[in-house]
C-alpha positions as CSV (number, residue, x, y, z in Angstrom):
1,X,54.5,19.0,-36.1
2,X,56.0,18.3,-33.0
3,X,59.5,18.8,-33.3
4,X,60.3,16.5,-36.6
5,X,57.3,14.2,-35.9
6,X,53.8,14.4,-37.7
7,X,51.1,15.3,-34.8
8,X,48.1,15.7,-36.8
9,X,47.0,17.0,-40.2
10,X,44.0,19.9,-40.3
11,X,42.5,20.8,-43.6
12,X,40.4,24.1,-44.0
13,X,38.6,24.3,-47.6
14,X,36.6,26.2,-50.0
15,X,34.9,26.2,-52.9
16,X,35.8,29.9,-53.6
17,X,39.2,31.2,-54.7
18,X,41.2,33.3,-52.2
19,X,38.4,32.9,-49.6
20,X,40.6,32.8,-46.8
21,X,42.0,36.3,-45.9
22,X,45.2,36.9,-43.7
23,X,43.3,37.3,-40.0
24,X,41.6,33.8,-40.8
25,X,44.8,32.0,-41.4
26,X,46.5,33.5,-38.6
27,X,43.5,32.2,-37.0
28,X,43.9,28.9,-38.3
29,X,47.5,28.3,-36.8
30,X,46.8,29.6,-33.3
31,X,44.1,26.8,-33.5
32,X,46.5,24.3,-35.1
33,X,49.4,25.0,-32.6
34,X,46.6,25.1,-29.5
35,X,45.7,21.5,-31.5
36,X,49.4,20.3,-31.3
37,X,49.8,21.0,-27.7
38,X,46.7,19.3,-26.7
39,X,47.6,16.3,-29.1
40,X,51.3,16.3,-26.5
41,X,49.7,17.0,-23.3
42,X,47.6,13.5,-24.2
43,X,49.9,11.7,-25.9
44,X,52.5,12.8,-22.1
45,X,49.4,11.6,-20.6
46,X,48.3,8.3,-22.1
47,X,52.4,7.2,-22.2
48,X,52.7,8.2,-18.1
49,X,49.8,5.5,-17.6
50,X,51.0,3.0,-19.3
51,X,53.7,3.2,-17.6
52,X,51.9,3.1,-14.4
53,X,50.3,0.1,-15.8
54,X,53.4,-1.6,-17.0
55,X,54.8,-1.1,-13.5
56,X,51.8,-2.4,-12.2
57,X,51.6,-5.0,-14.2
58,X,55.4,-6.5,-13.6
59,X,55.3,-5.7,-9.7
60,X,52.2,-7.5,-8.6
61,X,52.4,-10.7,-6.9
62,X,50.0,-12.9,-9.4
63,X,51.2,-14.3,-12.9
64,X,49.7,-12.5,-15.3
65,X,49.6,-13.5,-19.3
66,X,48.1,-11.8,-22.5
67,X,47.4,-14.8,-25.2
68,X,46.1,-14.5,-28.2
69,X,43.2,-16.3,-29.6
70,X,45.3,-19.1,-30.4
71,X,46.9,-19.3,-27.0
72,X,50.1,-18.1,-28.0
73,X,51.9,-15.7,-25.6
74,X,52.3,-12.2,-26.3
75,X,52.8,-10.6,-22.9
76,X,53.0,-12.4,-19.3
77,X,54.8,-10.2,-16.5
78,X,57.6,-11.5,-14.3
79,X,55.7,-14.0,-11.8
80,X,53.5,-14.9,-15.0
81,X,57.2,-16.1,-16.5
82,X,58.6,-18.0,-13.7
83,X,55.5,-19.9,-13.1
84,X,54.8,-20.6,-16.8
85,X,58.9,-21.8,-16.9
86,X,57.8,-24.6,-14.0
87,X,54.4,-25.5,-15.2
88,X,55.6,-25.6,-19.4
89,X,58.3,-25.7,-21.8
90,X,58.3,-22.8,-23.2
91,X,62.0,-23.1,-24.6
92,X,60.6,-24.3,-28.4
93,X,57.3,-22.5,-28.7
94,X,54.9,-19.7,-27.1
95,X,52.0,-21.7,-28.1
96,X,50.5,-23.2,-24.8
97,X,48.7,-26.1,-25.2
98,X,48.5,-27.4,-21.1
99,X,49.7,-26.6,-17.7
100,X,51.0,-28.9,-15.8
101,X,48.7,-31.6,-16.2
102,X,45.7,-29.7,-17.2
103,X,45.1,-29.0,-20.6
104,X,44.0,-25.2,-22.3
105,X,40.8,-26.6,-23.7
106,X,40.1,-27.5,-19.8
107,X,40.6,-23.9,-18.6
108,X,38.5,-22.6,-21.6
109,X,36.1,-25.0,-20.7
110,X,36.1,-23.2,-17.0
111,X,36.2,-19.8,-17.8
112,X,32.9,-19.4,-16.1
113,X,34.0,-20.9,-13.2
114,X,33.8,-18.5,-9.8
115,X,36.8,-20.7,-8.7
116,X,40.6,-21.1,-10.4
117,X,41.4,-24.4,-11.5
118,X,44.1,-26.6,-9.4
119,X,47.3,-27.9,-11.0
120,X,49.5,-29.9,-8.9
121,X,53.1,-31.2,-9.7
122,X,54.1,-34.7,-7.9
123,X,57.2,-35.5,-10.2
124,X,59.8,-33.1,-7.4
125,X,58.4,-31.2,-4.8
126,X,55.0,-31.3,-4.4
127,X,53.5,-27.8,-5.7
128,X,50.3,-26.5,-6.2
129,X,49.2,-23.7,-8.5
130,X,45.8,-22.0,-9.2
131,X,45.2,-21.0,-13.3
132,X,42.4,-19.4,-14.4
133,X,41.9,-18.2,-17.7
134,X,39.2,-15.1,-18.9
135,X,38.3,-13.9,-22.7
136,X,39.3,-10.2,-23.1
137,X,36.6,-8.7,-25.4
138,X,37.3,-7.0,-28.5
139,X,38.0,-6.3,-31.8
140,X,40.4,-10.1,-32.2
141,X,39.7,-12.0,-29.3
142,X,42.2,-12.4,-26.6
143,X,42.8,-14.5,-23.6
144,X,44.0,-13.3,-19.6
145,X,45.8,-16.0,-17.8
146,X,46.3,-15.4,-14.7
147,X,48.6,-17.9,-12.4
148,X,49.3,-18.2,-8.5
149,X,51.2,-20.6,-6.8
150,X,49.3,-21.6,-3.5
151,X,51.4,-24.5,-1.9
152,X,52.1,-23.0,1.2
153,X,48.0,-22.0,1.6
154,X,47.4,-25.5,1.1
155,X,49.7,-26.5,3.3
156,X,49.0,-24.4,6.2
157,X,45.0,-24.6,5.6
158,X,45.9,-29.1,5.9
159,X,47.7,-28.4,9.0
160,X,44.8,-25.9,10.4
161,X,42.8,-28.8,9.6
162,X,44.6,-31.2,11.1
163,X,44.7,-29.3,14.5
164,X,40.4,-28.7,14.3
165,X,40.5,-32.7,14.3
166,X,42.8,-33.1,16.9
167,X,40.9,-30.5,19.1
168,X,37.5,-32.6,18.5
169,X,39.2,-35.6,19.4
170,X,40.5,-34.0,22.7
171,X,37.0,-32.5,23.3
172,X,35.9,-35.9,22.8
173,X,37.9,-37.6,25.3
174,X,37.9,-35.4,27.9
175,X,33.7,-35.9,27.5
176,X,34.2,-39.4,28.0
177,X,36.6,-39.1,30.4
178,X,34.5,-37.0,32.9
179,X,31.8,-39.3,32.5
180,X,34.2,-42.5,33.2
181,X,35.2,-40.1,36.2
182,X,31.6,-39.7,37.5
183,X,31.1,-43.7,37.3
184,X,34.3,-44.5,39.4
185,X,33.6,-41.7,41.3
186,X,30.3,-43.8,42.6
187,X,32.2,-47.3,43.0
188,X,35.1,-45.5,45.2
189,X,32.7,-44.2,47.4
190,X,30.7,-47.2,47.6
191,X,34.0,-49.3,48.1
192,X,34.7,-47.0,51.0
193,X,31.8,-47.4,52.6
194,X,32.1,-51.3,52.4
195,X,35.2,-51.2,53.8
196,X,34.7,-49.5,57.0
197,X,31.6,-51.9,57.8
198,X,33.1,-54.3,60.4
199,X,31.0,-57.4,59.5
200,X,32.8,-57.4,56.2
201,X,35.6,-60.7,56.2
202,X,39.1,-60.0,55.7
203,X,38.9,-62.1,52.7
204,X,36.6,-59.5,51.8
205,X,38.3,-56.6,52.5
206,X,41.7,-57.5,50.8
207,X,39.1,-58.1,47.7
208,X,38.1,-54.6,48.4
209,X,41.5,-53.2,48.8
């Protein structure tokens, strides 16, 4: 027992009457007490990781939610909750039957996919999440969720592309203008030249001018 609580149960038997003499069961308790506080060393153990986990869990920055083989929630850490609250209503029912505008039967469709799926919202601000949904193997099968809003990637990866245009362009037209440059380079100098011959007219040279 540990304190009032069953730890564990060990059964020594035999098939002959008063077998066990006095040594062997004091014997048998050292080994069932040694037992016990092995059982509560693990037991300290495994709670001390979970904990771990839990924290884990709740602090990181990616939605995470446990479903079960029906898609119904049964655990999903903070972030996993706020985006879930934009993306579904979840005030009736845990069952989740879409995202956003993708349906579940499209991310189980995709849970081979390398990449997450994109879900976009248009109806407010424009938002743009990545779901992605993995089988967790095992006795009943259960579903991972995991969810990340990306808008401000996006964003910033549009305007990063935006610039790399706009630097081609200006690579572009400084090209052409160097080569324009070259070509009036040659007529200036050849204007120049007509200019200062005196048997040019001054009809001629205002042309020139």
């Amino acid at each position: 027992f540990t304190g009032k609580r069953l730890a564990g149960l060990l059964i020594l038997a035999s098939e002959h009457v008063s077998e066990f003499q006095a040594e062997q069961y004091r014997l048998l308790n050292t080994f069932a007490n040694q037992a016990r506080t092995a059982v509560q060393r693990l037991e300290a153990i495994l709670t001390a990781q979970q904990k771990h986990l839990e924290r884990l869990v709740e602090n990181i920055p990616i939605g995470t939610v446990l479903l079960d083989e029906n898609l119904n929630i049964l655990v999903a850490n903070p972030r996993g909750q706020e985006i879930l609250a934009v993306l579904t209503d979840q005030t009736s029912s845990n069952h989740l039957t879409s995202l956003g505008s993708v349906s579940m039967d499209e991310l189980i469709a995709g849970q081979d996919d390398i990449l997450p799926m994109t879900i976009e919202l248009n109806g407010g601000p424009h938002r743009v999440f990545e779901a992605q949904l993995r089988p967790v193997q095992g006795e009943v099968r259960q579903w991972v969720l995991t969810l990340r809003e990306v808008t401000r990637e996006r964003e910033s990866q549009e305007r990063i592309q935006s610039q790399e245009r706009l630097a081609t362009v200006g690579q572009l037209a400084a090209g052409i203008a160097h080569d324009f440059n070259n070509i009036m380079a040659a007529i200036l100098v050849y204007a120049d030249l007509l200019r200062a011959d005196p048997n040019i007219s001054t009809y001629s040279q205002e042309k020139l001018d």
